[in-house]
C-alpha positions in Angstrom: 8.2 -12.6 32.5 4.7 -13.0 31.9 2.4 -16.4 32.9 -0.4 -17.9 31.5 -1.5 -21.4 33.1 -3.1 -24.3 30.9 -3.3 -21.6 27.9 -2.9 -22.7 24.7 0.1 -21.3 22.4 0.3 -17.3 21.0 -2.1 -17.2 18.0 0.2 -16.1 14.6 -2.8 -13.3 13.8 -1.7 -11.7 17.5 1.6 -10.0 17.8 3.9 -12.6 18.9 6.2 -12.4 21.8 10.1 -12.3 20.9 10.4 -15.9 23.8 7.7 -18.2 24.7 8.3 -21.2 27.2 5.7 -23.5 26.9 6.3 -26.3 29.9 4.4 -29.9 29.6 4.1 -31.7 32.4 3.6 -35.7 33.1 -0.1 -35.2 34.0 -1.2 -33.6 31.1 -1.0 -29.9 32.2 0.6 -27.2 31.1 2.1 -23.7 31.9 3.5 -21.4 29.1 5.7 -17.9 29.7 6.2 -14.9 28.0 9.3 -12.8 27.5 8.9 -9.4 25.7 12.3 -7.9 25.9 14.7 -9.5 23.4 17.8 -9.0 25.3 16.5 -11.2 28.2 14.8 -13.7 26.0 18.6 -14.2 24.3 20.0 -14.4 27.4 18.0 -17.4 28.4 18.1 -18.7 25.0 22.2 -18.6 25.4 22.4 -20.5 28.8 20.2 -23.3 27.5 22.6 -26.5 27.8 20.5 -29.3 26.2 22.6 -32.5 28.0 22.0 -30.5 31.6 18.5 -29.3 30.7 16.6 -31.9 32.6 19.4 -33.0 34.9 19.0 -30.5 37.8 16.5 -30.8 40.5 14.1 -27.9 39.6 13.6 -25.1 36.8 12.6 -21.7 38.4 11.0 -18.6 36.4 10.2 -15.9 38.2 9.1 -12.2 37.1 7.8 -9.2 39.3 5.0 -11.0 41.0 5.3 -14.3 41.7 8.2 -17.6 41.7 7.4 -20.7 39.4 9.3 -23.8 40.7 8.9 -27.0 38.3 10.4 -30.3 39.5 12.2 -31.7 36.5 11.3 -35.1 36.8 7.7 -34.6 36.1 8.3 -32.6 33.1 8.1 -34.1 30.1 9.0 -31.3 27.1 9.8 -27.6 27.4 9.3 -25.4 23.6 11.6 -22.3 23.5 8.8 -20.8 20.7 10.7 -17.9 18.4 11.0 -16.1 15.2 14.2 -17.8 13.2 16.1 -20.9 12.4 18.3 -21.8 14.5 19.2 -25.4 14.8 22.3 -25.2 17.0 20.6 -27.8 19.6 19.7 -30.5 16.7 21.7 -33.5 17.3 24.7 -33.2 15.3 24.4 -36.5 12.8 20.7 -35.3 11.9 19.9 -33.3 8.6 16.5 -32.5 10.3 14.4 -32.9 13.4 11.1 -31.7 13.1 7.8 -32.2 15.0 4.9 -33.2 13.0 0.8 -33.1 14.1 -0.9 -36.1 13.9 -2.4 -35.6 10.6 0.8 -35.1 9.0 2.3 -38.0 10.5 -0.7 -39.7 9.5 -0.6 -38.8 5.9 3.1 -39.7 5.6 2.6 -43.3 7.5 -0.7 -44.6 6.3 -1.3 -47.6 8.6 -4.8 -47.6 7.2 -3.1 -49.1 3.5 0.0 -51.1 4.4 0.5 -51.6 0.8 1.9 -48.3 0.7 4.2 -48.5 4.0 8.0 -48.5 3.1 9.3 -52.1 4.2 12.2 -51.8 6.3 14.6 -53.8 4.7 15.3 -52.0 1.6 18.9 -51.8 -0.2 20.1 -48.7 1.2 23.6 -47.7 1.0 26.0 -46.0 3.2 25.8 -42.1 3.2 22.6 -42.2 1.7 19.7 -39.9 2.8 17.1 -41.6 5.3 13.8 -39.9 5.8 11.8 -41.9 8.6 8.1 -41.1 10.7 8.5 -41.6 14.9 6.2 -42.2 17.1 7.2 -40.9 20.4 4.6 -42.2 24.0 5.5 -40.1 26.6 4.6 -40.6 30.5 0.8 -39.2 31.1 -0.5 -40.4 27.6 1.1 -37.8 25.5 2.0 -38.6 21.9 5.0 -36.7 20.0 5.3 -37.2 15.4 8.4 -36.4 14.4 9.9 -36.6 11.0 13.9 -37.4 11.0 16.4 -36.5 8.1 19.7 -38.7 8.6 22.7 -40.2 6.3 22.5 -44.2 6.4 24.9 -45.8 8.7 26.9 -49.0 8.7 24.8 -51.9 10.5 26.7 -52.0 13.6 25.9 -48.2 14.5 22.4 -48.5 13.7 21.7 -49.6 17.6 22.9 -46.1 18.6 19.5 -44.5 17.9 17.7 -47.0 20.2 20.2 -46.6 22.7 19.8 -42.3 22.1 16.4 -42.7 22.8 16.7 -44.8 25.7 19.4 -43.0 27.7 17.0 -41.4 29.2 18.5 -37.6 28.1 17.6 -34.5 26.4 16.2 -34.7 22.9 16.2 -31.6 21.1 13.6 -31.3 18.0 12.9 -28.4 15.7 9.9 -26.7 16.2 7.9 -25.9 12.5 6.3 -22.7 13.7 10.0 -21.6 14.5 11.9 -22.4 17.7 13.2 -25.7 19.5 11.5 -28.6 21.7 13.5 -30.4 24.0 11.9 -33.6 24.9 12.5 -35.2 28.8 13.8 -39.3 27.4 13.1 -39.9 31.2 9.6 -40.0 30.7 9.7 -41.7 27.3 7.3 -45.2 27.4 8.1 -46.0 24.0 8.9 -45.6 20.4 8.0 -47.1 16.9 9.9 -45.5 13.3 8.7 -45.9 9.8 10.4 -47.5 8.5 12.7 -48.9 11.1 16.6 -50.7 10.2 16.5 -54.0 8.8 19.0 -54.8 11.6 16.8 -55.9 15.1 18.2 -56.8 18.3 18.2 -60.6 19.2 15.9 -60.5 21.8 13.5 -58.7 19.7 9.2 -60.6 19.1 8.0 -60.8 15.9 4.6 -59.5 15.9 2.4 -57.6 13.9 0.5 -53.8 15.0 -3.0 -54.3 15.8 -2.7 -50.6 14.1 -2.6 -52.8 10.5 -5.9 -54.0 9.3 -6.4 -56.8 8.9 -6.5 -58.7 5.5 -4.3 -59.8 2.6 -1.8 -57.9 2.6 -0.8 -58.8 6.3 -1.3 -62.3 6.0 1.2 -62.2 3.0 3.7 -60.1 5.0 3.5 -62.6 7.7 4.1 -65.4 5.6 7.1 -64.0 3.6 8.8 -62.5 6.8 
C-alpha cells in the first residue's frame, strides 16, 4: 500500500486507485493511502466493523517499506474513497447520509436571509420524509456539512439523534465522489441541524446565532417565540 503524507485527494482526470484511505487527524494533518490491487482493497473493505472502528488502541498500515501506526484517539475521520454505491455502513433508519462542501451547505441553509430558513416547528407527520442541513465541529477546528434524509419520528424518539451523536461512536456518512466516511463522535465539539425538532430538552437556553443578521426579521422571531 502506497503513502502520500498531507496530500490532497486523487484528482478524477488521473486514473483512480480501486481504495484510498484518507486519515484526518485532531491537529489538522492528514495522511492518505493507496491500494491498487482490488482483491486486497475488498478485503479491507470487508473487515471494516463501523461500531469497533475507533474503539481499538491503534490502526496499523503497513506495505513493503515502512509501518504506519495511528493512535485512534486522535483521529477524527477516516474516508474509504471508491468507485460504487454501497451504503451498507449508513445507519439503518437513514434514507441518506451525505457529506456536503461548504458552499452547498451554504446554499441549502442561507443564514445570510432567515426569511428563507425552515422554522423548526412545522406540522410534520409520522413517516413523513425529513430532509435537514448539519453542522458538525470536530476537535482541531474542523467543520463537517452533511445533508440527512430520514422518516419523521414520534416526539419521544426524537432525543435519540442527540444522544447518536453524543455517544461518542462511529458515524458512518456517504461519501458523494463514491465511497464512505466514518466520523470519530469522540472528538465531536458540537452540532447545530436545519431545521432542528420542535421538541428541545428542558435544560435547553433560548438564544439566538450571532450567525443571523441582525434586523427585522429576528427581532420578530424573538418576540413570537
Amino acid at each position: 500500500m502506497k503513502t502520500l503524507l498531507g496530500a490532497r485527494p486523487i484528482s478524477k482526470n488521473n486514473q483512480a486507485a480501486p481504495l484510498e484511505i484518507r486519515f484526518q487527524f485532531v491537529d489538522g494533518s492528514v495522511a492518505n493511502f493507496f491500494q491498487s490491487d482490488p482483491k486486497v482493497a475488498e478485503h479491507i473493505w470487508s473487515r471494516i466493523t463501523v461500531a469497533h472502528l475507533f474503539t481499538r488502541p491503534r490502526i496499523v498500515i503497513a506495505d513493503d517499506y515502512s509501518k504506519s501506526v495511528f493512535v485512534c484517539p486522535q483521529i477524527n475521520r477516516i474516508d474509504f474513497s471508491f468507485e460504487g454505491s454501497d451504503f451498507s455502513h449508513l445507519p439503518n433508519d437513514h434514507a441518506e447520509l451525505v457529506e456536503l462542501t461548504d458552499e452547498e451547505f451554504c446554499a441549502h441553509v442561507p443564514l445570510d436571509d432567515p426569511a428563507r430558513l425552515e422554522k423548526r416547528v412545522q406540522p410534520r407527520h409520522v413517516g413523513d420524509l425529513l430532509v435537514s442541513f448539519l453542522h458538525l465541529r470536530m476537535r482541531g477546528g474542523s467543520n463537517v456539512y452533511l445533508m440527512n434524509e430520514t422518516l419523521v419520528k414520534l416526539p419521544v424518539e426524537n432525543h435519540s439523534f442527540m444522544q447518536r451523536l453524543l455517544s461518542g461512536g462511529c458515524y458512518s456518512i456517504r461519501l458523494k465522489g463514491g465511497g464512505h466516511g466514518f466520523l470519530n463522535l469522540s472528538n465531536l465539539v458540537g452540532y447545530t441541524v436545519y431545521p432542528g425538532v420542535p421538541e428541545i430538552p428542558g435544560d435547553s437556553w433560548t438564544a439566538f446565532s450571532s450567525d443571523l443578521p441582525p434586523g427585522p426579521t429576528r427581532q420578530a422571531d424573538r418576540l413570537n417565540h
